[in-house]
PDB file as gemmi writes it, atoms N, CA and C in Angstrom:
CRYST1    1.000    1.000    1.000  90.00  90.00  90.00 P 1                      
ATOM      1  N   UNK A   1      20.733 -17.262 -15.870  1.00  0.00           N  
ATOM      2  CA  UNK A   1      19.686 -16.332 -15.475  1.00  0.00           C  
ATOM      3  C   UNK A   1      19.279 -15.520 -16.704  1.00  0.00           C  
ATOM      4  N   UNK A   2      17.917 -15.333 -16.856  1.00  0.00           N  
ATOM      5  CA  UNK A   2      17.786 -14.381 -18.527  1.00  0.00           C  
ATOM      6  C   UNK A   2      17.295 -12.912 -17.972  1.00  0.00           C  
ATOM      7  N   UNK A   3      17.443 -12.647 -16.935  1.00  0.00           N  
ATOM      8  CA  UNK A   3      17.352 -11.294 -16.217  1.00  0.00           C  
ATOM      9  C   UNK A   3      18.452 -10.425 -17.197  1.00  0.00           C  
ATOM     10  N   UNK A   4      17.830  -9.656 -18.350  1.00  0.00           N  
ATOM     11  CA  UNK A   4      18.701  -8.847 -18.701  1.00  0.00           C  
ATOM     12  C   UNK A   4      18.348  -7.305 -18.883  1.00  0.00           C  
ATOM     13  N   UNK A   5      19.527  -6.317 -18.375  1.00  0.00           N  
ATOM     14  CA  UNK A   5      19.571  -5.102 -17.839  1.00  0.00           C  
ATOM     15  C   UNK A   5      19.060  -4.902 -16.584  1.00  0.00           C  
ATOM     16  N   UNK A   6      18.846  -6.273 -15.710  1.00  0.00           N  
ATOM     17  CA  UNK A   6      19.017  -6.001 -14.915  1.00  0.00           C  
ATOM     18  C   UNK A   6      17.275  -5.475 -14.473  1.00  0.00           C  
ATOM     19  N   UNK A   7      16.505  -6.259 -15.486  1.00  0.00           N  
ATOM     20  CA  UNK A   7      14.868  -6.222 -15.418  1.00  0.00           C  
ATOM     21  C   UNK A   7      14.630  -7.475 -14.935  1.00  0.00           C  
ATOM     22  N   UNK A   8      14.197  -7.827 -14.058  1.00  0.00           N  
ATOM     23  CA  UNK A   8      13.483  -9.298 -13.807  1.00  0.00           C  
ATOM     24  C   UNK A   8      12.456  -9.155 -14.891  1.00  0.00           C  
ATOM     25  N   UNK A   9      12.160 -10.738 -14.831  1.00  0.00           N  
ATOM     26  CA  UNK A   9      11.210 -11.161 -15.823  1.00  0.00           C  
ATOM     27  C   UNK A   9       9.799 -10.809 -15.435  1.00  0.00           C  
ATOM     28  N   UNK A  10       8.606 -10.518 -16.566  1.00  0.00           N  
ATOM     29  CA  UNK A  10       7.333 -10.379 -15.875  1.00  0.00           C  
ATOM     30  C   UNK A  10       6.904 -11.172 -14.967  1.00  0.00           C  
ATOM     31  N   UNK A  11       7.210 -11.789 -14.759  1.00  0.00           N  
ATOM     32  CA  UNK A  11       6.701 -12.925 -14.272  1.00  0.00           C  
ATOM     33  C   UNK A  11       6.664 -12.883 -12.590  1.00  0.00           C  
ATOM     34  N   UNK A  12       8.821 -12.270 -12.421  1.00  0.00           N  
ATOM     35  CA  UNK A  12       8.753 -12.041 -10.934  1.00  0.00           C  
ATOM     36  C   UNK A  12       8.040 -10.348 -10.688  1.00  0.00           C  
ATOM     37  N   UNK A  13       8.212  -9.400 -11.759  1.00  0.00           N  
ATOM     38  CA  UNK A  13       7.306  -8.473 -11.475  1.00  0.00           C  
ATOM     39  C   UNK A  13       6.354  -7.953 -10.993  1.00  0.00           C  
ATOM     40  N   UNK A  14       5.350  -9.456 -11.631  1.00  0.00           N  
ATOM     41  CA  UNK A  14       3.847  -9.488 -10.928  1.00  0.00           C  
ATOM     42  C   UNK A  14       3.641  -9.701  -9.288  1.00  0.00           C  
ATOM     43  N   UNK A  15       4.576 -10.720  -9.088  1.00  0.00           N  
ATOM     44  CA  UNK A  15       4.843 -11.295  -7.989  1.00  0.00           C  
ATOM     45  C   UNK A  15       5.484 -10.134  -6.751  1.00  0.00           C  
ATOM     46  N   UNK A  16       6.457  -9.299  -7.175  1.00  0.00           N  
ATOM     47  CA  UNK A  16       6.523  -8.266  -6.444  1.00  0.00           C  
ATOM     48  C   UNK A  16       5.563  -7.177  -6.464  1.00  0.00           C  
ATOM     49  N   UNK A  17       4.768  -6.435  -7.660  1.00  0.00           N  
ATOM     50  CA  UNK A  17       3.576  -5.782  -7.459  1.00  0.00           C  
ATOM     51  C   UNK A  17       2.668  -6.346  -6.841  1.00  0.00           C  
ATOM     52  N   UNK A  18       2.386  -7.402  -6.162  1.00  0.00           N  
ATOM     53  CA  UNK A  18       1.527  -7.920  -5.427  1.00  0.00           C  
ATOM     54  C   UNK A  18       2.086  -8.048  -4.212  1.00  0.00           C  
ATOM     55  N   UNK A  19       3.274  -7.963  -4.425  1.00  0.00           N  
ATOM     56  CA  UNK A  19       3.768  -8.195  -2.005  1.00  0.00           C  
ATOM     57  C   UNK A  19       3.531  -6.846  -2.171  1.00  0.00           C  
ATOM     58  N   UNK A  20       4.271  -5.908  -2.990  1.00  0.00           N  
ATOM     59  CA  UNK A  20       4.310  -4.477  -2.544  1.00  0.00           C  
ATOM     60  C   UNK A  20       3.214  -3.512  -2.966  1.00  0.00           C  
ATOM     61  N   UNK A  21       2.720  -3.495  -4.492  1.00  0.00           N  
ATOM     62  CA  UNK A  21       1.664  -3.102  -4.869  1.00  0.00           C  
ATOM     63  C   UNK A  21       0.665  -2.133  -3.754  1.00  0.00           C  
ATOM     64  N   UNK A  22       0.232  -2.840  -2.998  1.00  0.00           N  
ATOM     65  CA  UNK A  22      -0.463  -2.071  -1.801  1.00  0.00           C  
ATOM     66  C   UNK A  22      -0.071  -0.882  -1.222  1.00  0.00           C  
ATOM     67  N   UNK A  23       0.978  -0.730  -0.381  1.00  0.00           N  
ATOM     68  CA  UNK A  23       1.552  -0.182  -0.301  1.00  0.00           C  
ATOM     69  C   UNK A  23       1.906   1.059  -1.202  1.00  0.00           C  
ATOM     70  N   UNK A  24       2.544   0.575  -2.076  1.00  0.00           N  
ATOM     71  CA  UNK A  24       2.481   2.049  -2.927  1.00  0.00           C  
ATOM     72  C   UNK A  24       1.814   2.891  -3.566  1.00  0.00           C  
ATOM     73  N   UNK A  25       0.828   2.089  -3.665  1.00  0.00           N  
ATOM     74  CA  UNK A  25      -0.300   2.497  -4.172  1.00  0.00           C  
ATOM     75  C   UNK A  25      -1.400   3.653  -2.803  1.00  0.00           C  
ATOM     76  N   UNK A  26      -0.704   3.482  -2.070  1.00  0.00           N  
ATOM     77  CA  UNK A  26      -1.225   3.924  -0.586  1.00  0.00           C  
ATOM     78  C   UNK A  26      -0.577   5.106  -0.627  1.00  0.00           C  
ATOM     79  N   UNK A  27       0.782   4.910  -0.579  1.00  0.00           N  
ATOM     80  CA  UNK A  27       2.135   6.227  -0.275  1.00  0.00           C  
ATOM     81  C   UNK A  27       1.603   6.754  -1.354  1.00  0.00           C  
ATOM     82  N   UNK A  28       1.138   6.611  -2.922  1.00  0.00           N  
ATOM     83  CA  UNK A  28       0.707   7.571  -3.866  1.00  0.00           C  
ATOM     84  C   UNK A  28      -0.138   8.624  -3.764  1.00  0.00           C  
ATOM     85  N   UNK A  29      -1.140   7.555  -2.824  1.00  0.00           N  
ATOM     86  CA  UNK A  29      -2.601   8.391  -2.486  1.00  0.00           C  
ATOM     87  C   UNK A  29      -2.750   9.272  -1.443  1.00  0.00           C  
ATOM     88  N   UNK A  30      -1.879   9.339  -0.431  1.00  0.00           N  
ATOM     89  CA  UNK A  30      -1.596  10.364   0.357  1.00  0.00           C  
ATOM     90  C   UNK A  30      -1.757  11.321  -0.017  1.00  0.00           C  
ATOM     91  N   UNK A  31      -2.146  12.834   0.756  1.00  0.00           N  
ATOM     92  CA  UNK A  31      -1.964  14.256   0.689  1.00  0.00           C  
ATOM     93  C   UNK A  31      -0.656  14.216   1.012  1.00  0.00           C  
ATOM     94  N   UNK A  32      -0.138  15.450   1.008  1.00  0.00           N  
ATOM     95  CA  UNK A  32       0.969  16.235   1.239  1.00  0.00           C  
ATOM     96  C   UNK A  32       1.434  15.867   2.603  1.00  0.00           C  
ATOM     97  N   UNK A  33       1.930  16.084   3.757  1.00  0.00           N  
ATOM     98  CA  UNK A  33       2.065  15.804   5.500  1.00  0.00           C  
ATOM     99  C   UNK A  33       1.737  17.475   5.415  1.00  0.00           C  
ATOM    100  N   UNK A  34       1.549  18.464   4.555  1.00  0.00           N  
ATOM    101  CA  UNK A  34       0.742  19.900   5.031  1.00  0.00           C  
ATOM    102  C   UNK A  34      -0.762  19.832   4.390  1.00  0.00           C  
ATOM    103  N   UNK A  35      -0.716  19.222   3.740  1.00  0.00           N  
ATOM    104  CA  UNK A  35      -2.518  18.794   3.271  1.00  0.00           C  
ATOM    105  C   UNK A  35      -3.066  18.106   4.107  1.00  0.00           C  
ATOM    106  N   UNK A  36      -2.382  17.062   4.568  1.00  0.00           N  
ATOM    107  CA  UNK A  36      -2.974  16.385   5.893  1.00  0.00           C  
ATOM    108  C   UNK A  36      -3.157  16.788   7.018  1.00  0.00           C  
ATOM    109  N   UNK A  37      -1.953  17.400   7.690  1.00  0.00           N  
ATOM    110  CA  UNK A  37      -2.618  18.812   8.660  1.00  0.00           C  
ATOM    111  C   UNK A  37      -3.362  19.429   9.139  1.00  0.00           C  
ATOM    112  N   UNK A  38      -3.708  20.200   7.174  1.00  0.00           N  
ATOM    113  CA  UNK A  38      -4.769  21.056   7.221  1.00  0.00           C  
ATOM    114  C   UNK A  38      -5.733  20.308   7.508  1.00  0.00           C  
ATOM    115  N   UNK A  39      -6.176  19.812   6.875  1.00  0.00           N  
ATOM    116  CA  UNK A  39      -7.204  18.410   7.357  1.00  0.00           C  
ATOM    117  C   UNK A  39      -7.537  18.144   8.850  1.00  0.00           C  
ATOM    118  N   UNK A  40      -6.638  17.688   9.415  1.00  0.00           N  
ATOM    119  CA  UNK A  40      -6.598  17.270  10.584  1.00  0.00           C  
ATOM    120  C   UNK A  40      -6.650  18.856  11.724  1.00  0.00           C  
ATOM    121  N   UNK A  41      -6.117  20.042  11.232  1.00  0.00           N  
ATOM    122  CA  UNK A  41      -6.691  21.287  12.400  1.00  0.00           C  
ATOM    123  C   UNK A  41      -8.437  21.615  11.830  1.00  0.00           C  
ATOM    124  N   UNK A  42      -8.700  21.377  10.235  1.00  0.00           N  
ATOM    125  CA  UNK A  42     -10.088  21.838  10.296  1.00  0.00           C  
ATOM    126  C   UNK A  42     -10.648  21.019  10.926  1.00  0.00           C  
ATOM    127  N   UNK A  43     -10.472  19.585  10.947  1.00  0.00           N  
ATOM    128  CA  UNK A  43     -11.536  18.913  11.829  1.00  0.00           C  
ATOM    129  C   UNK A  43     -11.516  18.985  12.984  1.00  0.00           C  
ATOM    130  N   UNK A  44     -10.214  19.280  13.885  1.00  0.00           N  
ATOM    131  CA  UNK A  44     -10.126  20.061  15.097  1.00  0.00           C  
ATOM    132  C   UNK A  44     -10.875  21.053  15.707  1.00  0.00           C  
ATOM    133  N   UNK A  45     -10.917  21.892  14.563  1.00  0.00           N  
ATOM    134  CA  UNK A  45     -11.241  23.218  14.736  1.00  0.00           C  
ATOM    135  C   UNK A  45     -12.656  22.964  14.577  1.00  0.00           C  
ATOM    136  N   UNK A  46     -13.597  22.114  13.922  1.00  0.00           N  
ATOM    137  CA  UNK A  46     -14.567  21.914  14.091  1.00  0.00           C  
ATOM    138  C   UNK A  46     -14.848  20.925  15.123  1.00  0.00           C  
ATOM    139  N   UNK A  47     -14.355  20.480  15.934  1.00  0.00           N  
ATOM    140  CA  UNK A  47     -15.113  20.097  17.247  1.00  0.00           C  
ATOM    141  C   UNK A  47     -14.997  18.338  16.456  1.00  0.00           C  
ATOM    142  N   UNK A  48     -14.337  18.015  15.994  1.00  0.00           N  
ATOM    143  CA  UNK A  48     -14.723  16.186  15.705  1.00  0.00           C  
ATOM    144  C   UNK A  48     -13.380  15.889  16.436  1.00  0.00           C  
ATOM    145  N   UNK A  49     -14.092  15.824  17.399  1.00  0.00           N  
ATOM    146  CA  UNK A  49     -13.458  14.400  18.535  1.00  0.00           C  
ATOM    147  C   UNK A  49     -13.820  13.453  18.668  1.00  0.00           C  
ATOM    148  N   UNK A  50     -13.156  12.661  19.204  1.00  0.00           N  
ATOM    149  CA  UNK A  50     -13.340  11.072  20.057  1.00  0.00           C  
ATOM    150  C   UNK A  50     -14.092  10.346  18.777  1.00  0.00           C  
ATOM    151  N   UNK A  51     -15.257   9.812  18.875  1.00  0.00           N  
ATOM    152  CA  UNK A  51     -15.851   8.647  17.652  1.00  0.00           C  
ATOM    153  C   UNK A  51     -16.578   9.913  16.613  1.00  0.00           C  
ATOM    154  N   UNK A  52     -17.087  10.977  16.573  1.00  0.00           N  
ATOM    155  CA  UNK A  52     -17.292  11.862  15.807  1.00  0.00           C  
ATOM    156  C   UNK A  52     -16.059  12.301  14.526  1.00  0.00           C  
ATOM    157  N   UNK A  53     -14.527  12.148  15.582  1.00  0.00           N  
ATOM    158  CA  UNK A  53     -13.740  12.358  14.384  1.00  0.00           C  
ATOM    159  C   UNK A  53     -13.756  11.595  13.256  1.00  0.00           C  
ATOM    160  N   UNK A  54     -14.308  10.515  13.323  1.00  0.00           N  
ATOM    161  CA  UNK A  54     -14.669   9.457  11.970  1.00  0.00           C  
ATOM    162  C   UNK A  54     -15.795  10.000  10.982  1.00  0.00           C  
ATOM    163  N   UNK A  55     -15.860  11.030  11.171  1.00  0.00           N  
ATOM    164  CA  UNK A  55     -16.855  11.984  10.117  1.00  0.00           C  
ATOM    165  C   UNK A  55     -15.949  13.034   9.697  1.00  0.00           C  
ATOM    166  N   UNK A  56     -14.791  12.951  10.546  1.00  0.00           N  
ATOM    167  CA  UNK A  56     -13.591  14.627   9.592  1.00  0.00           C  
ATOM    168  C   UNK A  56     -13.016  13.686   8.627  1.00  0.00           C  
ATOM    169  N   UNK A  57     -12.615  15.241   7.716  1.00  0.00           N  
ATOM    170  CA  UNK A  57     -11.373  15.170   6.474  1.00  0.00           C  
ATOM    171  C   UNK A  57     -10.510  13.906   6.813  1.00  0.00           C  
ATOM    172  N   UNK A  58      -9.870  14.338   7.787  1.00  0.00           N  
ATOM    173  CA  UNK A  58      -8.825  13.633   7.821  1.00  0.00           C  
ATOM    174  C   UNK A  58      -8.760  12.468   7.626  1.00  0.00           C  
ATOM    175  N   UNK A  59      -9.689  11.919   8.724  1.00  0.00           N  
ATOM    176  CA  UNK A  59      -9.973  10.327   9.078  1.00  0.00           C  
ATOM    177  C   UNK A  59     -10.773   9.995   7.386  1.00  0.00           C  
ATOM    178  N   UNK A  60     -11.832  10.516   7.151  1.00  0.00           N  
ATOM    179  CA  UNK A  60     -12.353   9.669   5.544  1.00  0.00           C  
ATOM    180  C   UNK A  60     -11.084   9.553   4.783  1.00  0.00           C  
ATOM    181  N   UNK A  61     -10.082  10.648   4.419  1.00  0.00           N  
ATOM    182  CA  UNK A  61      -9.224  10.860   3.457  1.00  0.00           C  
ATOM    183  C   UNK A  61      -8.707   9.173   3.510  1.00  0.00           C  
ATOM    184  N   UNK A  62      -7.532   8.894   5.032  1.00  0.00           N  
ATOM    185  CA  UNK A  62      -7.263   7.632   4.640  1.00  0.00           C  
ATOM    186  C   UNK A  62      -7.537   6.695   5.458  1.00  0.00           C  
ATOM    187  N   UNK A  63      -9.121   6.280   5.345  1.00  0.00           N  
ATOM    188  CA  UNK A  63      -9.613   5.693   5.536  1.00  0.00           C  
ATOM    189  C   UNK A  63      -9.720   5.041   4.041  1.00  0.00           C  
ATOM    190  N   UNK A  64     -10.465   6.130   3.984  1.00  0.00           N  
ATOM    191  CA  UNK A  64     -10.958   5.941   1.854  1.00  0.00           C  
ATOM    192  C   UNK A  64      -9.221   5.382   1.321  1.00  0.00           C  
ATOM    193  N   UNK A  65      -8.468   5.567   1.248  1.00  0.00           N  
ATOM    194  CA  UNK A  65      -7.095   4.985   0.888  1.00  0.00           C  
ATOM    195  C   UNK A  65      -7.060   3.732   1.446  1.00  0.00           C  
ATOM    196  N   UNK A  66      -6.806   3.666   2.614  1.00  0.00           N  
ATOM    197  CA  UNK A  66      -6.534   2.028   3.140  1.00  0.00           C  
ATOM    198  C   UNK A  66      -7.752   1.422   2.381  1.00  0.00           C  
ATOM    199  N   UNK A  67      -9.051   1.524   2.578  1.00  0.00           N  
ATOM    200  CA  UNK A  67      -9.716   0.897   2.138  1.00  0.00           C  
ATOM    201  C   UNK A  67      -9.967   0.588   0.456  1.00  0.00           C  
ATOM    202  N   UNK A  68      -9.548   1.277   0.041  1.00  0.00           N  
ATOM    203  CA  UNK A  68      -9.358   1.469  -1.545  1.00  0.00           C  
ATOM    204  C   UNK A  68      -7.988   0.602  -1.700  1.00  0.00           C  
ATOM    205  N   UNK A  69      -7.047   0.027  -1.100  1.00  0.00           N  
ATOM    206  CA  UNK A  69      -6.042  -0.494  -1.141  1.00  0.00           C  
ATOM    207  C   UNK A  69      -5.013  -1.105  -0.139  1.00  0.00           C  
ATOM    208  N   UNK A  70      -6.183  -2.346   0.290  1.00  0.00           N  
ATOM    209  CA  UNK A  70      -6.132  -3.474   1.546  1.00  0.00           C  
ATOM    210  C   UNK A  70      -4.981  -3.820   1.507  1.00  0.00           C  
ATOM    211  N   UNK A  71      -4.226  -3.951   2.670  1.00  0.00           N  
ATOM    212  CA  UNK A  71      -3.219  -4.789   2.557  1.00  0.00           C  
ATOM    213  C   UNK A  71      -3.602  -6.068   3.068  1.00  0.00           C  
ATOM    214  N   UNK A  72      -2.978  -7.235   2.457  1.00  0.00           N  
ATOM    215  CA  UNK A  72      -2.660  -8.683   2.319  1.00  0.00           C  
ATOM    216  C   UNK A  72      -2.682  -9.244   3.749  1.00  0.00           C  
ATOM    217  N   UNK A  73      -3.368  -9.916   3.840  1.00  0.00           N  
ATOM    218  CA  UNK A  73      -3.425 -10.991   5.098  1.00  0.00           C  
ATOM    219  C   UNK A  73      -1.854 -11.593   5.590  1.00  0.00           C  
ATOM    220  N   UNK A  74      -1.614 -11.733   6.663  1.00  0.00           N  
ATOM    221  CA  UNK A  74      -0.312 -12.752   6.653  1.00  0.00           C  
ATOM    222  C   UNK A  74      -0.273 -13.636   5.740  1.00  0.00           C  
ATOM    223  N   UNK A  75      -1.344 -14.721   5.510  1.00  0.00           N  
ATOM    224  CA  UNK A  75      -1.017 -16.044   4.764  1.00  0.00           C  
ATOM    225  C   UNK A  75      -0.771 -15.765   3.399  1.00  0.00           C  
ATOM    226  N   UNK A  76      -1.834 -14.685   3.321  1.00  0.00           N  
ATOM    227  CA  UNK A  76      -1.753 -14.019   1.656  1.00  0.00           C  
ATOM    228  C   UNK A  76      -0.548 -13.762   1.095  1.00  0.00           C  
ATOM    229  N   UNK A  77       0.266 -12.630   2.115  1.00  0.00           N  
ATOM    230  CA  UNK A  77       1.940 -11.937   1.852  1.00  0.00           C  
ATOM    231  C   UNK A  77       2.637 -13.312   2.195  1.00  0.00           C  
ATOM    232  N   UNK A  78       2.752 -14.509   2.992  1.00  0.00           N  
ATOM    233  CA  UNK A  78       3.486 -15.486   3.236  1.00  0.00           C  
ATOM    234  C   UNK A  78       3.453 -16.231   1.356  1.00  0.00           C  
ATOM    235  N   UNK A  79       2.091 -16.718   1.359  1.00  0.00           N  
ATOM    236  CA  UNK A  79       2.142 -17.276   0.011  1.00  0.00           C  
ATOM    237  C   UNK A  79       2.837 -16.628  -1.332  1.00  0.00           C  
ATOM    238  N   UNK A  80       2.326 -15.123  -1.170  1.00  0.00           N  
ATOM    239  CA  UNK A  80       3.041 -14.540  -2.440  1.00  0.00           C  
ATOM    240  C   UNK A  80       4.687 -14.486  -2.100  1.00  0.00           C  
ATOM    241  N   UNK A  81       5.263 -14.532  -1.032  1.00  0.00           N  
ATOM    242  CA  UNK A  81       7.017 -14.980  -0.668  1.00  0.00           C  
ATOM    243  C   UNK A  81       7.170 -15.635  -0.839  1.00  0.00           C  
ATOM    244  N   UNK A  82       6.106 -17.390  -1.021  1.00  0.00           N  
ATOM    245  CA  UNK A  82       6.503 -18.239  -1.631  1.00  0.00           C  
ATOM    246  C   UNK A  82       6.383 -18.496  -2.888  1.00  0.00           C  
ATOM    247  N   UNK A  83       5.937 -17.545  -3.724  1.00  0.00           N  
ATOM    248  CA  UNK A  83       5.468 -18.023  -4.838  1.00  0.00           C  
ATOM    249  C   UNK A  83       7.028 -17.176  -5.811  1.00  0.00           C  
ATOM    250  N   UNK A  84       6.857 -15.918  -5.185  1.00  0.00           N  
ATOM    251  CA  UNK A  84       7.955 -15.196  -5.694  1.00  0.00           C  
ATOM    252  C   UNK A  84       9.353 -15.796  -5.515  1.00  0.00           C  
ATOM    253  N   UNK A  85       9.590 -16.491  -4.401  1.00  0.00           N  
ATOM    254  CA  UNK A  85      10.765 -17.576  -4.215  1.00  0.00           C  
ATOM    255  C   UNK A  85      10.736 -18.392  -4.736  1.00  0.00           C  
ATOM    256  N   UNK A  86      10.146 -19.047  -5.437  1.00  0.00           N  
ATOM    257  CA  UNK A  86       9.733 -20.477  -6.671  1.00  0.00           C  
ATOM    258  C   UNK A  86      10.526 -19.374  -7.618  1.00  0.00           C  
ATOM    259  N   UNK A  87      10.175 -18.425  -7.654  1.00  0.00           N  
ATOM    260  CA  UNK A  87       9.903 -17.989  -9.532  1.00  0.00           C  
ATOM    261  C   UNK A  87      11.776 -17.562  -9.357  1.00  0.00           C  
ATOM    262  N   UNK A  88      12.057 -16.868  -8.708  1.00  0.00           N  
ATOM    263  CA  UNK A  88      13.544 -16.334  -8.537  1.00  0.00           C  
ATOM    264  C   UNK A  88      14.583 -17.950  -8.753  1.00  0.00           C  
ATOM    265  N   UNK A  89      14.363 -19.064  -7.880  1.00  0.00           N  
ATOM    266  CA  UNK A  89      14.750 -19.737  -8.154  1.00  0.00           C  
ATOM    267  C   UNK A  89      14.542 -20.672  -9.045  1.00  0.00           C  
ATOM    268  N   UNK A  90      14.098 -20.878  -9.843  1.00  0.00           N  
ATOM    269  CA  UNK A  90      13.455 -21.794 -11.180  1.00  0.00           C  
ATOM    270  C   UNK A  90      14.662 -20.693 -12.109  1.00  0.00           C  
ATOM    271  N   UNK A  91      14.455 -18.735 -12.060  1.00  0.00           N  
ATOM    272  CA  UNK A  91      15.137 -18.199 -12.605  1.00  0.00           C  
ATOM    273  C   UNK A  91      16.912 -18.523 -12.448  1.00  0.00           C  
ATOM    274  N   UNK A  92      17.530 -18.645 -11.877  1.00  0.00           N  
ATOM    275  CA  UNK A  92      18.611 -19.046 -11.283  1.00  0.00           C  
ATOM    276  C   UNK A  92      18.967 -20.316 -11.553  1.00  0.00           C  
ATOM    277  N   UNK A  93      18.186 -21.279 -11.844  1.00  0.00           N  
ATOM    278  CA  UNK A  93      18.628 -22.861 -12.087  1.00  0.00           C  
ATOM    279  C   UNK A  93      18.837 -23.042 -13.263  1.00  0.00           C  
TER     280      UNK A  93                                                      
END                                                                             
């Protein structure tokens, strides 16, 4: 195996920034859980209910996130498990 210190190679790197990538890139972009809140009582407090709430803080904030950073189709995340399982084992042989 040439995994040394205990760094995988770039190679499986890429391969995991792409199953996970999304994701963290999501948890980054979050407010605070008290920034979000606030968010979520001003738009309260302004009356955005039911399909109107899709015009508050809250809802654009991560909306604009998910959408800024899609997560992967099943086949998509299936393929990159297989691709990342090639690369681990090719590493190992």
């Amino acid at each position: 195996m040439t995994i040394e210190n205990n760094i995988p190679p770039p190679e499986i790197m890429t391969k995991l920034n792409e199953l996970n990538g999304w994701s963290i890139q999501r948890r980054n972009s979050f407010e605070k859980i008290a920034e979000q809140l606030d968010m979520l009582f001003h738009d309260i407090d302004d009356g955005k209910c039911g399909e109107d709430a899709k015009t508050g803080q809250f809802y654009l904030h991560i909306k604009g996130i998910k959408d800024n950073n899609p997560k992967p189709t099943s086949s998509e995340l299936e393929t990159i498990k297989s691709e990342l399982d090639a690369l681990i084992t090719a590493e190992q042989g």
